[in-house]
PDBQT receptor file of N, H, CA, C and O in Angstrom, charges set to zero:
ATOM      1  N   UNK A   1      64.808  89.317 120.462  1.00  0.00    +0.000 N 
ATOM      2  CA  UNK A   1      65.860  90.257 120.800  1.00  0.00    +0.000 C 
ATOM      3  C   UNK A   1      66.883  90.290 119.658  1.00  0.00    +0.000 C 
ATOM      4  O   UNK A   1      67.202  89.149 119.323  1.00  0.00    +0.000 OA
ATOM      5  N   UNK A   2      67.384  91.090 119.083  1.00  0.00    +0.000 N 
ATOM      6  H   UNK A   2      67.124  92.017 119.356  1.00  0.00    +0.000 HD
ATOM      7  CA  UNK A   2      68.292  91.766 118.071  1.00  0.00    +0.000 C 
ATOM      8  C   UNK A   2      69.569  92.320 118.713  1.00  0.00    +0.000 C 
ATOM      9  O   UNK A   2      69.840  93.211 119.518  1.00  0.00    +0.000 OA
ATOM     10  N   UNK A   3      70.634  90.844 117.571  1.00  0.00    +0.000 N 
ATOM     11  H   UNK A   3      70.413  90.120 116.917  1.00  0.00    +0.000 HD
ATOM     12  CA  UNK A   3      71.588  91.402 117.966  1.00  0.00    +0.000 C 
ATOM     13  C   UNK A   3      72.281  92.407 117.768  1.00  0.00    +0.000 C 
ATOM     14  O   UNK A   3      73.027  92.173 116.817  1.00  0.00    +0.000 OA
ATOM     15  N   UNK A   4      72.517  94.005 118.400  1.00  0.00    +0.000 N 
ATOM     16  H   UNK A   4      71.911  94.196 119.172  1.00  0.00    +0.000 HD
ATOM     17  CA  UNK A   4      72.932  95.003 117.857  1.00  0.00    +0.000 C 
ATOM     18  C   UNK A   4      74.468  95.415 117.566  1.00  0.00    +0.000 C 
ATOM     19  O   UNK A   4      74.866  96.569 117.410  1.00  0.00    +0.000 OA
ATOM     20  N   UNK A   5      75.473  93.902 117.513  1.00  0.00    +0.000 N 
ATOM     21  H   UNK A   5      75.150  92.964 117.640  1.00  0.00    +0.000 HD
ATOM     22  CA  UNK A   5      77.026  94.100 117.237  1.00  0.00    +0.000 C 
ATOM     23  C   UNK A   5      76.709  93.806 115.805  1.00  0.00    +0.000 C 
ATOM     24  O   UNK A   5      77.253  94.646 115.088  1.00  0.00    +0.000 OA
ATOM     25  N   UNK A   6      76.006  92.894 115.107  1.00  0.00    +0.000 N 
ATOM     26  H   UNK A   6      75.564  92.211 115.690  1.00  0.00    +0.000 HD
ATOM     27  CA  UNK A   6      75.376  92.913 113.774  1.00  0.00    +0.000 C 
ATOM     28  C   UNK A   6      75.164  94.088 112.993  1.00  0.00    +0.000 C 
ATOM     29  O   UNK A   6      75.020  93.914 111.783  1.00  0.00    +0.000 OA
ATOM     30  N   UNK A   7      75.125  95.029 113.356  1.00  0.00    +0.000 N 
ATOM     31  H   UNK A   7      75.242  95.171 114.339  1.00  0.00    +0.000 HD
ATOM     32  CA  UNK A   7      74.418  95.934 112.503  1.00  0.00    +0.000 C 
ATOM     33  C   UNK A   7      75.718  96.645 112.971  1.00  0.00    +0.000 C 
ATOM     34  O   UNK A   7      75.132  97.699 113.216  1.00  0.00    +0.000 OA
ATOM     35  N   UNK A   8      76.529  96.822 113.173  1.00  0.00    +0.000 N 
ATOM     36  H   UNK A   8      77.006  95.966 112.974  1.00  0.00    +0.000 HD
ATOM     37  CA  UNK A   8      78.152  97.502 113.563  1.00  0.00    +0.000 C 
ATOM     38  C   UNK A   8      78.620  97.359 112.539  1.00  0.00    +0.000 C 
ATOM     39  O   UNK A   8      79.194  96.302 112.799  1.00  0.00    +0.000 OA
ATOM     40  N   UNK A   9      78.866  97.549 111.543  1.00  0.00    +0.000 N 
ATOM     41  H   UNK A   9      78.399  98.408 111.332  1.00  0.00    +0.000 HD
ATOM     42  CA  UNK A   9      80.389  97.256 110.428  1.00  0.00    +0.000 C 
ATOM     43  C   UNK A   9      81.212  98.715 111.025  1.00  0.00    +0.000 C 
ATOM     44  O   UNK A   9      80.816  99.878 111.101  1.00  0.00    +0.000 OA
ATOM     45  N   UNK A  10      82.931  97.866 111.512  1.00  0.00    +0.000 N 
ATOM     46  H   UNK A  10      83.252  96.921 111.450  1.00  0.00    +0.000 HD
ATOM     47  CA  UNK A  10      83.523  99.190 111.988  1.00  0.00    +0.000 C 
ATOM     48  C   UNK A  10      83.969  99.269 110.756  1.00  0.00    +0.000 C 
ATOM     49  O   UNK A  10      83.599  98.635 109.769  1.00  0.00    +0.000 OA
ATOM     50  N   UNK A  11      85.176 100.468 110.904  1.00  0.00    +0.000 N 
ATOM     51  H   UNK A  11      85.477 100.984 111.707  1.00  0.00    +0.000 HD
ATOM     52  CA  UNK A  11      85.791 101.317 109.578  1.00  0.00    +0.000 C 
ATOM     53  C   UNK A  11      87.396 101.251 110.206  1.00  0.00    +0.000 C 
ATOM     54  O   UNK A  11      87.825 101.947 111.126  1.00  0.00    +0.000 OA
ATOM     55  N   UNK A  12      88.046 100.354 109.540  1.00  0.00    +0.000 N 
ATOM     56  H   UNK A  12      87.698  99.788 108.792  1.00  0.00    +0.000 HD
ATOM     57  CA  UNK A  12      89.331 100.172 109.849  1.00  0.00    +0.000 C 
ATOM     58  C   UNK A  12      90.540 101.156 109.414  1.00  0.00    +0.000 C 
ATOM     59  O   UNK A  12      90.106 101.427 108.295  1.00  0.00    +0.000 OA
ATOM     60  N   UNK A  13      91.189 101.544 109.464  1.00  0.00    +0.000 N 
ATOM     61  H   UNK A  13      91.542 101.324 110.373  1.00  0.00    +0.000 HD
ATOM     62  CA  UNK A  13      92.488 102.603 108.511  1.00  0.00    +0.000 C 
ATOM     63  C   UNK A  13      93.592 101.599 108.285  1.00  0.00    +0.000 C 
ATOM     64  O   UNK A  13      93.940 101.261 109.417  1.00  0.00    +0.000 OA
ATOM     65  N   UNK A  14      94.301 100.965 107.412  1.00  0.00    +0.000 N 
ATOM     66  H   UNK A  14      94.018 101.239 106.493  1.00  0.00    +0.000 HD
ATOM     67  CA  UNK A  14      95.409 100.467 107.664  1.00  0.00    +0.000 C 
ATOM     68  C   UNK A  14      96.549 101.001 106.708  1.00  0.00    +0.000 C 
ATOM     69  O   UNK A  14      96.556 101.447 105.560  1.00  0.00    +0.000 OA
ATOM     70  N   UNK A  15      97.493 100.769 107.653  1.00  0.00    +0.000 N 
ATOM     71  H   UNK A  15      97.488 100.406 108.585  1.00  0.00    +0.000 HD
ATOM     72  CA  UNK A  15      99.200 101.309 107.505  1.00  0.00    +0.000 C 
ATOM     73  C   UNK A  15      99.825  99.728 106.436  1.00  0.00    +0.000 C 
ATOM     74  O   UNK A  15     100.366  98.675 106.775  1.00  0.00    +0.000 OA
ATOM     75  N   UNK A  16      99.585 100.044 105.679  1.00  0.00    +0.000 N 
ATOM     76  H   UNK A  16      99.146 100.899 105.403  1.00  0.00    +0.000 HD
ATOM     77  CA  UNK A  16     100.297  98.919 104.799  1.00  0.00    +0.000 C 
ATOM     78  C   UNK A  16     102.297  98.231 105.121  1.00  0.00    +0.000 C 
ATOM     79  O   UNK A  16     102.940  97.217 105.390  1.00  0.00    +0.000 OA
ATOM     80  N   UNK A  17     102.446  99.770 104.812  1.00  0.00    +0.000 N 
ATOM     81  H   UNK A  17     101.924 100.595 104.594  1.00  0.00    +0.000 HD
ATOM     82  CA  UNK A  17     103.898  99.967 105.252  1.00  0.00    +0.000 C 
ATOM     83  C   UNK A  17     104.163  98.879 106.757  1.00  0.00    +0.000 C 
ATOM     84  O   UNK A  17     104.931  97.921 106.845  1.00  0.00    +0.000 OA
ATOM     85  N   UNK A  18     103.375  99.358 107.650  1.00  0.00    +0.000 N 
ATOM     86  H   UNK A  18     102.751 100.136 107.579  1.00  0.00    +0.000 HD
ATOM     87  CA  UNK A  18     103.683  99.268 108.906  1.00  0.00    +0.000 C 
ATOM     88  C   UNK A  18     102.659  97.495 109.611  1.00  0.00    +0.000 C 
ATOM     89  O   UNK A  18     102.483  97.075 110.755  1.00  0.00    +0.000 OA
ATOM     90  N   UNK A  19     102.359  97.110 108.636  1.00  0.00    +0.000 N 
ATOM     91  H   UNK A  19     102.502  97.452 107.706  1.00  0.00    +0.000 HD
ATOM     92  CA  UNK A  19     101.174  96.126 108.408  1.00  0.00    +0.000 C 
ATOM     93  C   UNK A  19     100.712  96.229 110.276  1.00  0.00    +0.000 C 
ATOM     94  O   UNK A  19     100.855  95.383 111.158  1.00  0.00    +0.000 OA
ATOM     95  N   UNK A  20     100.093  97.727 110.335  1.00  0.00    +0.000 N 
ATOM     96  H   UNK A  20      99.976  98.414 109.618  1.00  0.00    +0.000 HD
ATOM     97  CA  UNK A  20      99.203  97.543 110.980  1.00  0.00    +0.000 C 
ATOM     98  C   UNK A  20      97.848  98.506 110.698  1.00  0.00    +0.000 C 
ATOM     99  O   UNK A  20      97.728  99.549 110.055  1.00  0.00    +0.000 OA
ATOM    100  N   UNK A  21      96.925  97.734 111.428  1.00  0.00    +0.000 N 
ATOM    101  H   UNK A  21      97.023  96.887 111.951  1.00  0.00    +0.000 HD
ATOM    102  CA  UNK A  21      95.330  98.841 111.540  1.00  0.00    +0.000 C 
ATOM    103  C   UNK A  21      94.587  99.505 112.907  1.00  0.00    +0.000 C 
ATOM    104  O   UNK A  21      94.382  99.214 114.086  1.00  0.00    +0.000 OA
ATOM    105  N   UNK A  22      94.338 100.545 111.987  1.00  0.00    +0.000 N 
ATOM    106  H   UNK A  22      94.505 100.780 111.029  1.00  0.00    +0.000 HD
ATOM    107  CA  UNK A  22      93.261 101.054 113.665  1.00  0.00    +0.000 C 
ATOM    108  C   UNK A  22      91.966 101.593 113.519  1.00  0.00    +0.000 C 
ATOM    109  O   UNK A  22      91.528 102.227 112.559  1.00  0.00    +0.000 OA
ATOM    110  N   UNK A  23      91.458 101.313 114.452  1.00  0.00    +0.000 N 
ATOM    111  H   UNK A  23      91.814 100.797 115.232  1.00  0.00    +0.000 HD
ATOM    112  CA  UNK A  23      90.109 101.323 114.450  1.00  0.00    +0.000 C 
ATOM    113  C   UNK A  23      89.623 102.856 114.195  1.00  0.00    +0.000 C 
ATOM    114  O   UNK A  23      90.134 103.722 114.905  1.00  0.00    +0.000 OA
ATOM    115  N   UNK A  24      88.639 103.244 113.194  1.00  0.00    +0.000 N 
ATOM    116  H   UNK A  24      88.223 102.541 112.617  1.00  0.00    +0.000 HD
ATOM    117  CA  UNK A  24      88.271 104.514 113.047  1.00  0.00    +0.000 C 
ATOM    118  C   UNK A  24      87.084 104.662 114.001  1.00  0.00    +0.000 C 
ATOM    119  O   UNK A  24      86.090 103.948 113.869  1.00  0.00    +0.000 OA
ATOM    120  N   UNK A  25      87.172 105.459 114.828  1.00  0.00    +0.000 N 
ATOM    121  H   UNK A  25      87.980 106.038 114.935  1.00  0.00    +0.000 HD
ATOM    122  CA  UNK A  25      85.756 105.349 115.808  1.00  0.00    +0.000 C 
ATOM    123  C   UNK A  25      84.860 106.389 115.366  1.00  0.00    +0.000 C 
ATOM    124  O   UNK A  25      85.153 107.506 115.792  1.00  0.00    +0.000 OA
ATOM    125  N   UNK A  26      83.734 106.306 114.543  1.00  0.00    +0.000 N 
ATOM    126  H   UNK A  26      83.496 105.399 114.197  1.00  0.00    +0.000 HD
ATOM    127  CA  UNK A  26      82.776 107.374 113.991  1.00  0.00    +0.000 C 
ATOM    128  C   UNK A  26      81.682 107.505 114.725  1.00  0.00    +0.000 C 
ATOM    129  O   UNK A  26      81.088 108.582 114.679  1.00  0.00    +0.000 OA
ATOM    130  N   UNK A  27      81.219 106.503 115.505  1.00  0.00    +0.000 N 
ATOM    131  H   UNK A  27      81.702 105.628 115.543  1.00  0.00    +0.000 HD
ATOM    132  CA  UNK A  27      80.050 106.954 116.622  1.00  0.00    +0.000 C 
ATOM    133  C   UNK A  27      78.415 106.121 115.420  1.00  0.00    +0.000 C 
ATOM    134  O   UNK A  27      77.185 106.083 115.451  1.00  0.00    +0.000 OA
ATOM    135  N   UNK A  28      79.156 105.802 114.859  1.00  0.00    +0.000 N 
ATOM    136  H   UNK A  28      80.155 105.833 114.833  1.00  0.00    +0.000 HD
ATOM    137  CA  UNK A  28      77.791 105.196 113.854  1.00  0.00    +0.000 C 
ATOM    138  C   UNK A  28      77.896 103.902 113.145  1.00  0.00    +0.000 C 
ATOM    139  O   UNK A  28      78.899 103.427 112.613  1.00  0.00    +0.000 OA
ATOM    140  N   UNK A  29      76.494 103.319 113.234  1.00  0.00    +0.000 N 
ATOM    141  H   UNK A  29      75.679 103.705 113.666  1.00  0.00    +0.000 HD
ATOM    142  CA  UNK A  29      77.088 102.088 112.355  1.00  0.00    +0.000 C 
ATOM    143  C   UNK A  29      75.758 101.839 111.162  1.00  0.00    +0.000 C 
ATOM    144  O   UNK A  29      74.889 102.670 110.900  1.00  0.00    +0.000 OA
ATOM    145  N   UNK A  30      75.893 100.518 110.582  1.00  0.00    +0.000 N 
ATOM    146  H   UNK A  30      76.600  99.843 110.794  1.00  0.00    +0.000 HD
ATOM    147  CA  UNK A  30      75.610 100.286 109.582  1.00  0.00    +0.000 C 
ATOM    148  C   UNK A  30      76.437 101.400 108.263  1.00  0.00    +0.000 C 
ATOM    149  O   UNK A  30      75.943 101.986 107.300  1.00  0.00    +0.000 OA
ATOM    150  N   UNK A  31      78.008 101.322 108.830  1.00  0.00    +0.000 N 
ATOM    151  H   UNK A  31      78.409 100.846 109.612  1.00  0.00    +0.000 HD
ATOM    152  CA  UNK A  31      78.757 102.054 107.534  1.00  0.00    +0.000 C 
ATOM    153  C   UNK A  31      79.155 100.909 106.571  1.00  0.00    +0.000 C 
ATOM    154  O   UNK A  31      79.564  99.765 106.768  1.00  0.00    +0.000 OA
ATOM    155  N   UNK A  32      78.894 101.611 105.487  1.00  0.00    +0.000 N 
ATOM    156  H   UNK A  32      78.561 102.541 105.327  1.00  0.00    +0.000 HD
ATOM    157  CA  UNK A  32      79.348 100.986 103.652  1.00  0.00    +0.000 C 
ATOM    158  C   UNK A  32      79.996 102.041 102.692  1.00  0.00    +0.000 C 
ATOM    159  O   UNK A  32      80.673 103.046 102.908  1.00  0.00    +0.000 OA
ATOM    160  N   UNK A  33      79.586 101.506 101.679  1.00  0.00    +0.000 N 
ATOM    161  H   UNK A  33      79.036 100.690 101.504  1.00  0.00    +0.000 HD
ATOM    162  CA  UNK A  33      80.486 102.382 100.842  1.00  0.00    +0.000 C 
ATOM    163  C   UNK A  33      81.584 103.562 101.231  1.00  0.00    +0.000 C 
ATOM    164  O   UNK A  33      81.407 104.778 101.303  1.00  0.00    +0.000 OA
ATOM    165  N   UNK A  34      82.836 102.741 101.466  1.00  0.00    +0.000 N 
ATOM    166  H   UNK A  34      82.980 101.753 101.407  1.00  0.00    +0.000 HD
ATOM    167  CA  UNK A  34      83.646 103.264 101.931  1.00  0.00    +0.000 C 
ATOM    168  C   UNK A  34      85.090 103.795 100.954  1.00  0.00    +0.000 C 
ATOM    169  O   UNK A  34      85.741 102.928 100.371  1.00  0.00    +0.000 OA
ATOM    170  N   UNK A  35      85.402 104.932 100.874  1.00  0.00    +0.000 N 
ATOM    171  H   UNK A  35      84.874 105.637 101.348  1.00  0.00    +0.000 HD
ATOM    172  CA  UNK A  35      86.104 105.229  99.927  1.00  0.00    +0.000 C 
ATOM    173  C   UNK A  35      87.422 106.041 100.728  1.00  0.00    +0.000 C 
ATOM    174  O   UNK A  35      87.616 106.071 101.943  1.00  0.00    +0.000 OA
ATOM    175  N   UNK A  36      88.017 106.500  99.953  1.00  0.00    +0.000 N 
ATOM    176  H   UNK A  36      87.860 106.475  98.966  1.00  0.00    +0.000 HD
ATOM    177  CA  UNK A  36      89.847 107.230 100.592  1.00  0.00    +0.000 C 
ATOM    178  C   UNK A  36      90.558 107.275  99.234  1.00  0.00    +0.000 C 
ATOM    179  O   UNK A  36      90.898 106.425  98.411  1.00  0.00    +0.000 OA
ATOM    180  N   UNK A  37      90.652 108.707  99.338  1.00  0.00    +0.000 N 
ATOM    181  H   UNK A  37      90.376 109.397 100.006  1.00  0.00    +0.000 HD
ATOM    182  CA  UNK A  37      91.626 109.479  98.284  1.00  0.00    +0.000 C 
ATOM    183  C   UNK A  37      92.702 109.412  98.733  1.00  0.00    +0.000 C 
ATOM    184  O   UNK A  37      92.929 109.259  99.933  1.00  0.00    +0.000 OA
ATOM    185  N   UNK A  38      93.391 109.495  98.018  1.00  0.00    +0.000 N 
ATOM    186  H   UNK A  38      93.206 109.619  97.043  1.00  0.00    +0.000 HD
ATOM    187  CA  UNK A  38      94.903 109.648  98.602  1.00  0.00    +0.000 C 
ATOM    188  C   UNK A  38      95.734 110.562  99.044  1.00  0.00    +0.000 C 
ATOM    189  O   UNK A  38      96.932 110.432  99.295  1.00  0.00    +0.000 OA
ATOM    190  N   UNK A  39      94.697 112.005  99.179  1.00  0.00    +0.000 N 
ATOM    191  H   UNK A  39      93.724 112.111  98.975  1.00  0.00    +0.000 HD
ATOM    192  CA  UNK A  39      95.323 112.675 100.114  1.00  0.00    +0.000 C 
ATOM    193  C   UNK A  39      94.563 112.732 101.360  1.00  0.00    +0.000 C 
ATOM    194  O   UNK A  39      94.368 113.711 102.080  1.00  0.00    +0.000 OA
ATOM    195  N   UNK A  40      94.060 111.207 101.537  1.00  0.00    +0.000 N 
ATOM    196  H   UNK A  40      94.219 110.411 100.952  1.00  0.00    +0.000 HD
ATOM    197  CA  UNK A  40      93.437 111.177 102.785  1.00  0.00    +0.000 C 
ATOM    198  C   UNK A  40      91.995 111.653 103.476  1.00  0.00    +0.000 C 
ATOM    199  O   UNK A  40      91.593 111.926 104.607  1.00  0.00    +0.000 OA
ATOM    200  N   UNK A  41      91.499 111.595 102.237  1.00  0.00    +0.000 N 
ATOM    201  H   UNK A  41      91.825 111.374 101.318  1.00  0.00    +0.000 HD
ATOM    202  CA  UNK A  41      90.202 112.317 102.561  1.00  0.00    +0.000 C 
ATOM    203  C   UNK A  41      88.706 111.014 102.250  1.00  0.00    +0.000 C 
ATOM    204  O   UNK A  41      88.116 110.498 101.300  1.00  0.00    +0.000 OA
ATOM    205  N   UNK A  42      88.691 111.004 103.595  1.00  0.00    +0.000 N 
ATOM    206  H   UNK A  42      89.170 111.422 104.366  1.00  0.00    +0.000 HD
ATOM    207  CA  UNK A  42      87.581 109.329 103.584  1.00  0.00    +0.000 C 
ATOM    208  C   UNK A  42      85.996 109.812 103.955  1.00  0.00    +0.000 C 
ATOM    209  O   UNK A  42      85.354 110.405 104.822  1.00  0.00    +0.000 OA
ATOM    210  N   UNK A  43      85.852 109.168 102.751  1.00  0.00    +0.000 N 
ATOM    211  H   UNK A  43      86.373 108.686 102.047  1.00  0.00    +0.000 HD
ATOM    212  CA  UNK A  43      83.948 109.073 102.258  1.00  0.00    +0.000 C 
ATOM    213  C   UNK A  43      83.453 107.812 102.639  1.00  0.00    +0.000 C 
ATOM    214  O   UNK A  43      83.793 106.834 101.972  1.00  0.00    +0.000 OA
ATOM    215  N   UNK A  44      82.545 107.651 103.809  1.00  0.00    +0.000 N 
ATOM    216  H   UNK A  44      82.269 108.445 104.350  1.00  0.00    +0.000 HD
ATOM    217  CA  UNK A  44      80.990 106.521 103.931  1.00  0.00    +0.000 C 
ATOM    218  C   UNK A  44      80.036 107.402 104.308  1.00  0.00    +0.000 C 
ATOM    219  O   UNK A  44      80.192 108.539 104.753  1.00  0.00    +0.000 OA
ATOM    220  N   UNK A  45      78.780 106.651 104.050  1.00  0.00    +0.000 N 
ATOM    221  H   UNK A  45      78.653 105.727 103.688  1.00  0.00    +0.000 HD
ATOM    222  CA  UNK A  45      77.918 106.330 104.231  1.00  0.00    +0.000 C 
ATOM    223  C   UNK A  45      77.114 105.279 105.519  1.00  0.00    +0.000 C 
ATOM    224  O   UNK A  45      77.052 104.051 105.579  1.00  0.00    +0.000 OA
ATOM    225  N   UNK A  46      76.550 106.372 106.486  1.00  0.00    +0.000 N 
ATOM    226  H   UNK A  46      76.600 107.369 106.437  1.00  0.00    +0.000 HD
ATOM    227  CA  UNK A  46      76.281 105.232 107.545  1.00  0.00    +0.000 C 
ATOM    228  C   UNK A  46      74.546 105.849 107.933  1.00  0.00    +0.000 C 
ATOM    229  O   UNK A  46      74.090 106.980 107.764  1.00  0.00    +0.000 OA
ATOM    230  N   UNK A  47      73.923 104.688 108.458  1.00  0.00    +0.000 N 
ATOM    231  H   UNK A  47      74.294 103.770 108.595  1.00  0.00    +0.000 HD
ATOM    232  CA  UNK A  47      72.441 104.648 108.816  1.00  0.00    +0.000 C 
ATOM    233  C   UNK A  47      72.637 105.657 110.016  1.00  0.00    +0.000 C 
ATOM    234  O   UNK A  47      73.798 105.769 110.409  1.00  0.00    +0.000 OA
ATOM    235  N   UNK A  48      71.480 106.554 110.777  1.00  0.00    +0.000 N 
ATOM    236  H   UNK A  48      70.537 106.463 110.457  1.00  0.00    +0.000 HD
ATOM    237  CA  UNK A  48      71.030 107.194 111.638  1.00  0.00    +0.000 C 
ATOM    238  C   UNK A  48      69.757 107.271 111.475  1.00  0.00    +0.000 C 
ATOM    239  O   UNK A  48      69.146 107.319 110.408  1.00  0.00    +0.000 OA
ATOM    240  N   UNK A  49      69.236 107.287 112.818  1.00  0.00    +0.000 N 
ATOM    241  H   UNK A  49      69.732 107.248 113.686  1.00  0.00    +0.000 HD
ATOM    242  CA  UNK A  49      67.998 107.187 112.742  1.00  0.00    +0.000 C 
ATOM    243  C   UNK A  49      67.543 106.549 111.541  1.00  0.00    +0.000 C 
ATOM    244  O   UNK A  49      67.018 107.326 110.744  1.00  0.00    +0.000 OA
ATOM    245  N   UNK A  50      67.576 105.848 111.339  1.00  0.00    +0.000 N 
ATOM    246  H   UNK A  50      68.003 105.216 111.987  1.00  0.00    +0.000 HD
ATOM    247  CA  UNK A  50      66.777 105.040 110.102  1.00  0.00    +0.000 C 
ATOM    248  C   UNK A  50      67.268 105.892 108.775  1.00  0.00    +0.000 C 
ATOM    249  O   UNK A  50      66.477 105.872 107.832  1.00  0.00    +0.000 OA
ATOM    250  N   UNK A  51      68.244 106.486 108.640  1.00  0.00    +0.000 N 
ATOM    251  H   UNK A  51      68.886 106.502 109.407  1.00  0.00    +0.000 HD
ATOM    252  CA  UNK A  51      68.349 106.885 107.154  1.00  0.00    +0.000 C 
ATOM    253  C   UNK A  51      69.756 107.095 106.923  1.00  0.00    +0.000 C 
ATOM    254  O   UNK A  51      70.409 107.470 107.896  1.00  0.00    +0.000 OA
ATOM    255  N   UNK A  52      70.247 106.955 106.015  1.00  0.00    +0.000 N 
ATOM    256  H   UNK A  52      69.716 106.650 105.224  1.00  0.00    +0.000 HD
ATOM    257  CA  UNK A  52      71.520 107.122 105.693  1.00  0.00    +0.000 C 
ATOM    258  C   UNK A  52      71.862 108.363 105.322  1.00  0.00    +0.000 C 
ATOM    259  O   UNK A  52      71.203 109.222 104.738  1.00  0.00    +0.000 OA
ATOM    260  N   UNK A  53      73.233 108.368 105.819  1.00  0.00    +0.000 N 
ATOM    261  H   UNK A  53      73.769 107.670 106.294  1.00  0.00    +0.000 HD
ATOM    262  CA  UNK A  53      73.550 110.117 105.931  1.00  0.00    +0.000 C 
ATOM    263  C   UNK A  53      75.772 109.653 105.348  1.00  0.00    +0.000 C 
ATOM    264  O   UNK A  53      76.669 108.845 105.587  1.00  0.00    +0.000 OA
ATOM    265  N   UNK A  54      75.518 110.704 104.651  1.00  0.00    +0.000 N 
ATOM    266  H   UNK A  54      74.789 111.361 104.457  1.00  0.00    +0.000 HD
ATOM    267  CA  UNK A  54      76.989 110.850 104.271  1.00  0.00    +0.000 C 
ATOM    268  C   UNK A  54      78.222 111.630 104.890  1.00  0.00    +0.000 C 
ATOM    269  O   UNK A  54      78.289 112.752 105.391  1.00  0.00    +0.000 OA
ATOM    270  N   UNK A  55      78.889 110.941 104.742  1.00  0.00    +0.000 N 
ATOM    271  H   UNK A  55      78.834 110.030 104.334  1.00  0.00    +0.000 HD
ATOM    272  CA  UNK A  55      80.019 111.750 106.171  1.00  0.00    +0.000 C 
ATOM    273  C   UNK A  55      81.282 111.875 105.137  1.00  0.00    +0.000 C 
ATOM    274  O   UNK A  55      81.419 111.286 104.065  1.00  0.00    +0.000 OA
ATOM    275  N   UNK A  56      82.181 112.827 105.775  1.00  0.00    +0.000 N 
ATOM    276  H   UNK A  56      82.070 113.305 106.646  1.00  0.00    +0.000 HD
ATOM    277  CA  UNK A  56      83.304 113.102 104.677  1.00  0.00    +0.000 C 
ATOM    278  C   UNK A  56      84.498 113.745 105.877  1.00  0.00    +0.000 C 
ATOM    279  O   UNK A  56      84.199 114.743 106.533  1.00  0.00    +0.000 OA
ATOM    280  N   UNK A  57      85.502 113.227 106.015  1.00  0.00    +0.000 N 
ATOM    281  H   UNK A  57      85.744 112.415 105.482  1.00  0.00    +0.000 HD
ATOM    282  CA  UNK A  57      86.218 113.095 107.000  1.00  0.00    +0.000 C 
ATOM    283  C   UNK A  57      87.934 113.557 106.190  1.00  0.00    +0.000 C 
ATOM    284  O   UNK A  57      88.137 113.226 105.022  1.00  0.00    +0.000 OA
ATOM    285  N   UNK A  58      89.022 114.331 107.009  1.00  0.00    +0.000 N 
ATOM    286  H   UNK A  58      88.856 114.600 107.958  1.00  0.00    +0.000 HD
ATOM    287  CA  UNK A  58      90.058 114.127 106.279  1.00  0.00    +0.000 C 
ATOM    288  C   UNK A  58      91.050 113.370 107.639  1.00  0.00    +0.000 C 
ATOM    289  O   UNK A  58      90.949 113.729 108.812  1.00  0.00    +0.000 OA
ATOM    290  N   UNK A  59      91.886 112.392 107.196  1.00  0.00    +0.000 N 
ATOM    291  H   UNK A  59      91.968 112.101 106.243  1.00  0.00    +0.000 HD
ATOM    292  CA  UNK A  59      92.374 111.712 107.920  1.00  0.00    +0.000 C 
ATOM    293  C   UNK A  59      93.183 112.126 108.344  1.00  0.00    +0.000 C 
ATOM    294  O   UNK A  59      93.746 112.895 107.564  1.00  0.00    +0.000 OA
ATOM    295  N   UNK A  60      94.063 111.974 110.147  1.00  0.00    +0.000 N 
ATOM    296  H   UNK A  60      93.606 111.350 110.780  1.00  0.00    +0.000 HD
ATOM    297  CA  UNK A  60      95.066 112.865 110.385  1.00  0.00    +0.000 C 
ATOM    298  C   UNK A  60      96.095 112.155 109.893  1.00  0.00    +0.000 C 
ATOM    299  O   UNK A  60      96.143 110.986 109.511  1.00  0.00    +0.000 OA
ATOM    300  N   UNK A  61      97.187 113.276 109.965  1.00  0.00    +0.000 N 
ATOM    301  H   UNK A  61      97.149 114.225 110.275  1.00  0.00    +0.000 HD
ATOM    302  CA  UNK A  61      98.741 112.006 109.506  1.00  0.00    +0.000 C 
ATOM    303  C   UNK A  61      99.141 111.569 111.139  1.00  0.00    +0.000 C 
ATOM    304  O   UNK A  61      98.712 111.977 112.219  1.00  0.00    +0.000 OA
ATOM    305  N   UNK A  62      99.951 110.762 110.850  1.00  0.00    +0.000 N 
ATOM    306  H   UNK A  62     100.300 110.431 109.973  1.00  0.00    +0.000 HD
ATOM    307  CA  UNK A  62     100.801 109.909 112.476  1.00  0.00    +0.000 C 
ATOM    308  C   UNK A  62     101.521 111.169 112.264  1.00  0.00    +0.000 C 
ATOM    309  O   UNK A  62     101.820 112.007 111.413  1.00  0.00    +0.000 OA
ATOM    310  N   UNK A  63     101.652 110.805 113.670  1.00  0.00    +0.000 N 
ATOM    311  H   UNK A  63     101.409 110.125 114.361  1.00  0.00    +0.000 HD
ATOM    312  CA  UNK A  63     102.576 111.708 114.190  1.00  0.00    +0.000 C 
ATOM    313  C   UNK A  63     104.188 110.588 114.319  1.00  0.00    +0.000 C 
ATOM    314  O   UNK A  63     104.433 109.470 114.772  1.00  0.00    +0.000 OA
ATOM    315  N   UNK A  64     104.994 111.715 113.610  1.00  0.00    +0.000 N 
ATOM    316  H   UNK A  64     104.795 112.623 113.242  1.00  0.00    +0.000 HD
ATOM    317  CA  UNK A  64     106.939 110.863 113.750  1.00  0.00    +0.000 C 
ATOM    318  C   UNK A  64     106.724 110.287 115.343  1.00  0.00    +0.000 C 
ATOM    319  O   UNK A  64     107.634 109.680 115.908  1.00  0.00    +0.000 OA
TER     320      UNK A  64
């Protein structure tokens, strides 16, 4: 039996400023290569169905 929280790497966001983090919930795992421009625009790479597929996301701002 295979443990399947193993093969989970989540994708965290963190607020430096605010030294806190939150969980990015993408619905997929085995994510890597994880990247973020600085106007917020976040690049991984995560397995489906057996193949890796690239995702490209723009991050929301907090709300005041």
């Amino acid at each position: 039996m295979r443990d399947e929280r193993q093969a989970f790497y989540p994708i965290y966001v963190a607020d430096v400023e605010k030294r806190a983090s939150t969980l990015l919930r993408t619905g997929t795992k085995m994510n890597h290569d994880v990247t973020c421009s600085r106007e917020g625009l976040l690049a991984f790479r995560a397995q489906v169905d057996q193949w890796d597929q690239v995702y490209v996301a723009k991050l929301k701002e907090p709300k005041p």
